[in-house]
DOGUDO-592181 format. One record per residue (C-alpha): residue number from 1; residue in one letter; x, y negated, z negated. Coordinates in nm, 3 decimals. Layout:
BEGIN
{atom NUM, 'A', {X, Y, Z}} ...
This chain:
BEGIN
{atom 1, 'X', {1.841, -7.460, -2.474}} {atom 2, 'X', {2.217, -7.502, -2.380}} {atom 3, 'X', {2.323, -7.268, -2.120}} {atom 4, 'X', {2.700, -7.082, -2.143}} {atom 5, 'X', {2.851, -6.940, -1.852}} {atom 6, 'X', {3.229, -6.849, -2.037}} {atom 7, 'X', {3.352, -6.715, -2.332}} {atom 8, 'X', {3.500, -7.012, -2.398}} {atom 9, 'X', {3.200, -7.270, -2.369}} {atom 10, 'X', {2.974, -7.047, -2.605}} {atom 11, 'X', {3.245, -6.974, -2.877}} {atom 12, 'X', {3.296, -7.361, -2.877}} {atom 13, 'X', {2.915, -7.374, -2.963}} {atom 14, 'X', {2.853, -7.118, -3.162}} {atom 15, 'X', {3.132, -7.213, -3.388}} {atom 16, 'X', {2.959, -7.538, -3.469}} {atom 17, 'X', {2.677, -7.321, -3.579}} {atom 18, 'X', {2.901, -7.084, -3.794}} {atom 19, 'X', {3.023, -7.458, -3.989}} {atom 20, 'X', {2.734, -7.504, -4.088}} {atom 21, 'X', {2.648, -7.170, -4.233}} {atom 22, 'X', {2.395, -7.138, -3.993}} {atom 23, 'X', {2.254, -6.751, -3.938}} {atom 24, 'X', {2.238, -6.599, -3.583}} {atom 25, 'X', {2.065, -6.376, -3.416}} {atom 26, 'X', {2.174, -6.187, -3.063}} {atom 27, 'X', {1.943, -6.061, -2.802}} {atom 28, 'X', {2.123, -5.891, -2.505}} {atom 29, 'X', {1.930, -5.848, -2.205}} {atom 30, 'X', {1.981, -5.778, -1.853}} {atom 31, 'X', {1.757, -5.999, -1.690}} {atom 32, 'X', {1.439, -5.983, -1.508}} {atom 33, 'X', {1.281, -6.100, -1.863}} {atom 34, 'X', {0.944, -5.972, -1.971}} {atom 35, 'X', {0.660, -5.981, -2.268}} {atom 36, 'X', {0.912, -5.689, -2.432}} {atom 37, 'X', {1.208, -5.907, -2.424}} {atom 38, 'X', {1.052, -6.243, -2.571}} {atom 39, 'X', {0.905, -6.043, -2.828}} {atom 40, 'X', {1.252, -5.992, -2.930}} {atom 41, 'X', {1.347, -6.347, -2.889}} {atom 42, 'X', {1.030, -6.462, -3.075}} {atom 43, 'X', {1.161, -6.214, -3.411}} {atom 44, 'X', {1.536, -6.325, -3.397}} {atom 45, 'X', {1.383, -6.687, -3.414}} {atom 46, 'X', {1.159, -6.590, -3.660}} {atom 47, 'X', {1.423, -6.465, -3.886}} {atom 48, 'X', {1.740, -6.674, -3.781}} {atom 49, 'X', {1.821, -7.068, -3.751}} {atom 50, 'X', {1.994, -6.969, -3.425}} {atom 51, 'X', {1.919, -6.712, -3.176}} {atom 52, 'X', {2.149, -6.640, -2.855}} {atom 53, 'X', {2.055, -6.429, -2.592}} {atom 54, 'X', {2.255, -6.301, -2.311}} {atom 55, 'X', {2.155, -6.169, -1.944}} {atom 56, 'X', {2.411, -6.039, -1.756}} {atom 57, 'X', {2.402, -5.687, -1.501}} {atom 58, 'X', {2.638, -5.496, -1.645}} {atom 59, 'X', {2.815, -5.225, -1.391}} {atom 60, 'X', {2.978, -4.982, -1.638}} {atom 61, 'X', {2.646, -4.854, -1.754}} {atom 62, 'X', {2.483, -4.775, -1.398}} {atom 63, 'X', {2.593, -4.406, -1.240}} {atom 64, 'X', {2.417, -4.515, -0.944}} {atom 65, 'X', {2.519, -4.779, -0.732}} {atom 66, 'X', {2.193, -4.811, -0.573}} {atom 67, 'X', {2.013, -4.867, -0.892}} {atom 68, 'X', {2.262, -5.157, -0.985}} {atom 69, 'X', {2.257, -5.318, -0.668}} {atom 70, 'X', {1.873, -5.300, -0.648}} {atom 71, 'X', {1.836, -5.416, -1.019}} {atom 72, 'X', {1.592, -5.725, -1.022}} {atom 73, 'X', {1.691, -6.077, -1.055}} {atom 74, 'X', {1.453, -6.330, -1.185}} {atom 75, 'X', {1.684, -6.657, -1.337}} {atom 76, 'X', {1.501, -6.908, -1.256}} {atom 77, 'X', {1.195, -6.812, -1.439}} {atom 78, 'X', {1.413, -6.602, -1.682}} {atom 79, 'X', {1.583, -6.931, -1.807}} {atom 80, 'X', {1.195, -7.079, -1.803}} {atom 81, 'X', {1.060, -6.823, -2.021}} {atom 82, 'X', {1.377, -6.839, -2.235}} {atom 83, 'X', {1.328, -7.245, -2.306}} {atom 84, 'X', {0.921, -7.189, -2.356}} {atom 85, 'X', {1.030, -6.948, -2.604}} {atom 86, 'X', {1.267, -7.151, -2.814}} {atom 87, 'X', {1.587, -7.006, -2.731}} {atom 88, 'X', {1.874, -7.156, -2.834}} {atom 89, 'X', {2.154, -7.043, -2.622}} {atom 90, 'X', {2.178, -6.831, -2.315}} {atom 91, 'X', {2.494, -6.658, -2.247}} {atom 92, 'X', {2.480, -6.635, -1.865}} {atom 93, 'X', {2.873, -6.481, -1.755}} {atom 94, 'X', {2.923, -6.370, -1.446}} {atom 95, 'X', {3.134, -5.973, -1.423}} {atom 96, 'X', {3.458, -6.166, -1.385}} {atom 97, 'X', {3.391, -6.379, -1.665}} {atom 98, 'X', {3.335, -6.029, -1.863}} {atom 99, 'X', {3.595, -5.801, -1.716}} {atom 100, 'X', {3.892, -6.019, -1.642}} {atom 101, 'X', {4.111, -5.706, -1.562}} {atom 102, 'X', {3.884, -5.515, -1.416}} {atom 103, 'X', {3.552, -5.293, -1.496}} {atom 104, 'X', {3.777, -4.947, -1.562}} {atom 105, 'X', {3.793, -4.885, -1.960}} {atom 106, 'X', {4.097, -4.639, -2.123}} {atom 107, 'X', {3.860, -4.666, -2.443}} {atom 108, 'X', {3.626, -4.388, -2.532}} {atom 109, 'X', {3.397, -4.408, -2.785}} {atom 110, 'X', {3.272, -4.105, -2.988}} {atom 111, 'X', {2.870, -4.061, -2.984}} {atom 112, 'X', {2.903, -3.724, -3.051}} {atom 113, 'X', {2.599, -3.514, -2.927}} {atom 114, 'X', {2.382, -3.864, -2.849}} {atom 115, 'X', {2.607, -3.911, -2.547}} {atom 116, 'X', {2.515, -3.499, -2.398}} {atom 117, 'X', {2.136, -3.479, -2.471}} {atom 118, 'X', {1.826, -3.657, -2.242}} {atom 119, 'X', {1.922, -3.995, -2.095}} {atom 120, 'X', {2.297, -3.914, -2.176}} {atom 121, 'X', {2.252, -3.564, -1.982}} {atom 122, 'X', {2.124, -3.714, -1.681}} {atom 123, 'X', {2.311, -4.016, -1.665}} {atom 124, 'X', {2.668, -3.916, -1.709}} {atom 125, 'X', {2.894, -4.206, -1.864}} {atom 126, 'X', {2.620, -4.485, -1.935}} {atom 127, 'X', {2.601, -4.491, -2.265}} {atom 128, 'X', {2.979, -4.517, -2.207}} {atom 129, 'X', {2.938, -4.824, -2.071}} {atom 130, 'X', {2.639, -4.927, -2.301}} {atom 131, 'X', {2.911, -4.906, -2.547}} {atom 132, 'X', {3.182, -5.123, -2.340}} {atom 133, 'X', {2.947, -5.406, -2.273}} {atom 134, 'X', {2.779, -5.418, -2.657}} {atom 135, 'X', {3.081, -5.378, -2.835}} {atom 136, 'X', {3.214, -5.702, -2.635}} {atom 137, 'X', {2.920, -5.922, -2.708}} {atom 138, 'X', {2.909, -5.874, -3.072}} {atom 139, 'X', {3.266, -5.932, -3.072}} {atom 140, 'X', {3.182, -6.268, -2.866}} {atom 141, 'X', {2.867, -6.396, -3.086}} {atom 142, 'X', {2.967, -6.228, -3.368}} {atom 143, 'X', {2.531, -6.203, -3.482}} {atom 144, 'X', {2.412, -6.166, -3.828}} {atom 145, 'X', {2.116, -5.976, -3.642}} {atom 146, 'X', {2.123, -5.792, -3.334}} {atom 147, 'X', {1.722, -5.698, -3.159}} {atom 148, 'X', {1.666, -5.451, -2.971}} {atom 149, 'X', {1.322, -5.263, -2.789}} {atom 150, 'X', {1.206, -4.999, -2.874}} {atom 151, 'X', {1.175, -4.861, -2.579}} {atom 152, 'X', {1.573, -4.785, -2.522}} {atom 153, 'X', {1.498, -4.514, -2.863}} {atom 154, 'X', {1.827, -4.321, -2.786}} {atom 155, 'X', {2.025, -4.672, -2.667}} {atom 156, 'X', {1.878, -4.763, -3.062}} {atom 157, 'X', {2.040, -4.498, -3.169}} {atom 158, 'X', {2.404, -4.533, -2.956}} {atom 159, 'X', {2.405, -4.937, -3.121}} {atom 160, 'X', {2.370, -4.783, -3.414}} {atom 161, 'X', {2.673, -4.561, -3.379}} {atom 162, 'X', {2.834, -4.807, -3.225}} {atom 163, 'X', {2.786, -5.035, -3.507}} {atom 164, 'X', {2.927, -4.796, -3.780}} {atom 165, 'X', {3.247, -4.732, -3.577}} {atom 166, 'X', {3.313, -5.068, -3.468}} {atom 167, 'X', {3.501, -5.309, -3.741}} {atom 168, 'X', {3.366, -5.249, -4.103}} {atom 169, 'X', {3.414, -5.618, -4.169}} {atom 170, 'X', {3.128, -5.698, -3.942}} {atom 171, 'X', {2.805, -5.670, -4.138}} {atom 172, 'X', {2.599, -5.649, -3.816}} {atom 173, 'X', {2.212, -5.581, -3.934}} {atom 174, 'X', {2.006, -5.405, -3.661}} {atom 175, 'X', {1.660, -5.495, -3.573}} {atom 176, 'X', {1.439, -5.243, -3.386}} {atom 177, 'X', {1.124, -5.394, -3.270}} {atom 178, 'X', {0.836, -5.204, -3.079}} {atom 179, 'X', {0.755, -5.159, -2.739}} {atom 180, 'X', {0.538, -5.374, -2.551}} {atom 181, 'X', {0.285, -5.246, -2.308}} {atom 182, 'X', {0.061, -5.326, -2.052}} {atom 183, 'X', {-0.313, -5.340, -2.132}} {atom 184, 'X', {-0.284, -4.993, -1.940}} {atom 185, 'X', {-0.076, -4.858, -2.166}} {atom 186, 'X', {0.250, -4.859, -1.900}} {atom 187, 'X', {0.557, -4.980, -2.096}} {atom 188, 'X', {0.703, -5.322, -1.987}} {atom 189, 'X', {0.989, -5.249, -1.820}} {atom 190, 'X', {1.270, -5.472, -1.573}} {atom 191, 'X', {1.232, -5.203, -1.348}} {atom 192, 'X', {0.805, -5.228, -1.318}} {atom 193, 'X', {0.904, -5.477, -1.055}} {atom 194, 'X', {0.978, -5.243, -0.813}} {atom 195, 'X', {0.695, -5.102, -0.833}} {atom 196, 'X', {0.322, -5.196, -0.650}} {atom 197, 'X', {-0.035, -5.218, -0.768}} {atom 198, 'X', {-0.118, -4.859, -0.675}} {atom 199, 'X', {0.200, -4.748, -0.818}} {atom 200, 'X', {0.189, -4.901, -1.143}} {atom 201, 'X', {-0.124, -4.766, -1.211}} {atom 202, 'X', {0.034, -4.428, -1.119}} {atom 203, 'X', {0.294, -4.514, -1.376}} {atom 204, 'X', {0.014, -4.512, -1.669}} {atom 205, 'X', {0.037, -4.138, -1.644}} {atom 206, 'X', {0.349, -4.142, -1.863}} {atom 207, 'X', {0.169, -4.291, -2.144}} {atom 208, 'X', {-0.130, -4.111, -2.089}} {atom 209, 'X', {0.061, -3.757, -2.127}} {atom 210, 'X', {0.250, -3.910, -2.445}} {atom 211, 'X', {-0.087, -3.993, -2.612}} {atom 212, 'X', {-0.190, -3.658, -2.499}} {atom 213, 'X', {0.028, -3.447, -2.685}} {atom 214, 'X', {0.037, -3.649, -2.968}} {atom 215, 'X', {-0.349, -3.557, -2.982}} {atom 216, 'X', {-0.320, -3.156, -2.943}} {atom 217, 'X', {-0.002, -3.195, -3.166}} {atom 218, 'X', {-0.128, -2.930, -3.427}} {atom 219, 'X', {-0.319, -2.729, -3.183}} {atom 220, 'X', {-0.084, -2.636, -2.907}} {atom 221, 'X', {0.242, -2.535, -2.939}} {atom 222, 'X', {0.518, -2.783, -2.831}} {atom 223, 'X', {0.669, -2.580, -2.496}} {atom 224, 'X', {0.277, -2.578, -2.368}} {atom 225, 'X', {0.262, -2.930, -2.410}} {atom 226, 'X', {0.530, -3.012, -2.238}} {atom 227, 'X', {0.423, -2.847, -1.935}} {atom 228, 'X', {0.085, -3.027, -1.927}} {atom 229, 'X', {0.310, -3.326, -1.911}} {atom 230, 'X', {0.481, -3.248, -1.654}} {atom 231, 'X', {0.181, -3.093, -1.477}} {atom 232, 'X', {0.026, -3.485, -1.498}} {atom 233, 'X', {0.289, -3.669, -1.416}} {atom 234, 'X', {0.351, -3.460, -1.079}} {atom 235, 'X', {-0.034, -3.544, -0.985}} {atom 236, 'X', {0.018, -3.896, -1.010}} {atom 237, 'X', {0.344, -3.899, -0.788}} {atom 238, 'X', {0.654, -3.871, -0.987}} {atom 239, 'X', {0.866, -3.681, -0.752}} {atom 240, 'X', {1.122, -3.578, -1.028}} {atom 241, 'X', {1.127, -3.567, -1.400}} {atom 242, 'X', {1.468, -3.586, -1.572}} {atom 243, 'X', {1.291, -3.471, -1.910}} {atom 244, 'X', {0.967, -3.390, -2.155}} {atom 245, 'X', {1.115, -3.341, -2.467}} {atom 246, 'X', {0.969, -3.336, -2.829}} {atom 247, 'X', {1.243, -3.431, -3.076}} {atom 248, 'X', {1.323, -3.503, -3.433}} {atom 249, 'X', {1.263, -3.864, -3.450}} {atom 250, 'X', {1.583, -3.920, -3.669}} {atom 251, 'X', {1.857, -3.762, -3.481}} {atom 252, 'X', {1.696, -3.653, -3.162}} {atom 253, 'X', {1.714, -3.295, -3.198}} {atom 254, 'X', {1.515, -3.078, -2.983}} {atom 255, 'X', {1.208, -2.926, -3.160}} {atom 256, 'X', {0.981, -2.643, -3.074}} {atom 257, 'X', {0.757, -2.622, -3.358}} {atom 258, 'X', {0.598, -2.825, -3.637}} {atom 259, 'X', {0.749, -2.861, -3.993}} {atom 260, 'X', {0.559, -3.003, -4.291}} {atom 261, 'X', {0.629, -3.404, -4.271}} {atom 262, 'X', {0.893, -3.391, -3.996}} {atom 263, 'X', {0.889, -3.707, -3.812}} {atom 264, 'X', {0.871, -3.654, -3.421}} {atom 265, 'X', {0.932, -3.859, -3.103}} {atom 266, 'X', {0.827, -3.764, -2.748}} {atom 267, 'X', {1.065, -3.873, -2.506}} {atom 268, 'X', {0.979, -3.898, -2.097}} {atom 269, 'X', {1.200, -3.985, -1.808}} {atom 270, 'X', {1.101, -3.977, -1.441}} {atom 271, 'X', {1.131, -4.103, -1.104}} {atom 272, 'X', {0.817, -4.275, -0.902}} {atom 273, 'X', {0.895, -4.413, -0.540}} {atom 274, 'X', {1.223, -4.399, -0.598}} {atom 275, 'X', {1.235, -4.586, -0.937}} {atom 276, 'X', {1.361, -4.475, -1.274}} {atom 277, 'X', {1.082, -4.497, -1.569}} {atom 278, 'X', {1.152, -4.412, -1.934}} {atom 279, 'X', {0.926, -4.451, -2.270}} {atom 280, 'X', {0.862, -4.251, -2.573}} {atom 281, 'X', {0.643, -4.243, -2.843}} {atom 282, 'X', {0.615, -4.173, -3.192}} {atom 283, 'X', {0.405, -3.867, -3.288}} {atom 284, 'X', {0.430, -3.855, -3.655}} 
């Protein structure tokens, strides 16, 4: 695996790949690598002669400057897993390398309602800066195939937009692959790190009230449901919950009731100890 630490090193490298008509696939990451990320790795490998992933922290997307400084960092074993894997390149900038002139952006990019509604709500500007720091990698590896979890469903969704109102000429496929979880059920996450024994198990409760309401779907109503979640997750610690929402799985409309073959996603955010958890599931 060669490792790139500038713009200029992994252009020079991927440009050899590009001669020889060689397909690429792009797996951004921020580190702290788990099951959920190789599992992308493993499909852009399984589907392209080249695969690049990156790990870099980026600082635009984090409204709290606790959460970014307390953000886990595992390289040594990241770069291990990475080889093991079959990786081909890792992108590994530093913010300097990224921002030359600075973090603060003039741009704004339009995600419409996706940017006001659950993770967007509660974390003003991120996506924002989700935007800043995706739109410059695929400008820099310039991917036949970009992978991403699951997990991030509304970040899917942001790419997405992001995709369609970046330059038409790049014919950028996106590749959604599921999450992975924990024999418990508990989504692997970056941020499970920070957590303990008796506090991941804690954590199963958001999976546990997702598989809930997916099983009294069609015999409680939706608002009902969503206080049962909430009702569990509060008995197993989480201090706050940012949202319970059921939502059209295509556009992430809120939905109160069920329509003949709508599909629907639950969608959960909440803190434990301190630490951020998200996951969602799909219902339908």
């Amino acid at each position: 695996m060669i490792i790139c630490k500038t713009i200029s090193l992994l252009k020079l490298q991927l440009n050899l790949i590009k001669e020889k008509q060689l397909s690429i696939g792009f797996v951004p990451t921020m580190g702290a690598l788990h099951e959920g990320h190789l599992s992308l790795v493993r499909a852009s490998i399984s589907q392209n002669d080249c695969t690049v992933c990156s790990i870099f922290v980026n600082p635009t997307q984090f409204n709290n400057h606790e959460d970014y400084n307390k953000y886990p960092n595992t390289i040594i074993q990241d770069i291990c897993q990475l080889e093991l894997a079959g990786c081909s390149i890792l992108f590994l900038p530093d913010v300097e390398e990224i921002y030359p002139e600075g973090i603060l952006s003039n741009k704004k990019y339009n995600l419409d309602y996706l940017e006001t509604i659950l993770e967007g709500k509660f974390r003003p500007n991120h996506f924002q800066g989700v935007c800043q720091i995706v739109e410059k990698l695929l400008v820099i590896v310039e991917p036949n195939q970009l992978f991403l979890g699951q997990k991030d469903y509304q970040q899917c969704m942001v790419i997405e937009k992001l995709i369609e109102l970046m330059d038409k000429k790049r014919d950028i496929e996106l590749e959604i692959i599921p999450t992975i979880r924990e024999k418990t059920g508990l989504a692997m996450s970056s941020r499970n790190a920070r957590l303990n024994e008796t506090e991941k198990e804690n954590a199963t409760a958001i999976f546990k009230a997702m598989v809930h309401i997916k099983n009294y779907l069609n015999e409680k109503n939706f608002d009902e449901l969503e206080k049962e979640a909430n009702e569990l997750l509060q008995k197993n610690g989480f201090e706050k919950i940012d949202y319970i929402k059921i939502c059209n799985a295509s556009d992430l409309q809120e939905v109160h009731s069920r329509k003949l073959n709508q599909k629907l996603v639950v969608l959960i955010a909440g803190f434990l100890n301190g630490v951020r958890l998200i996951d969602n599931m799909q219902l339908i």
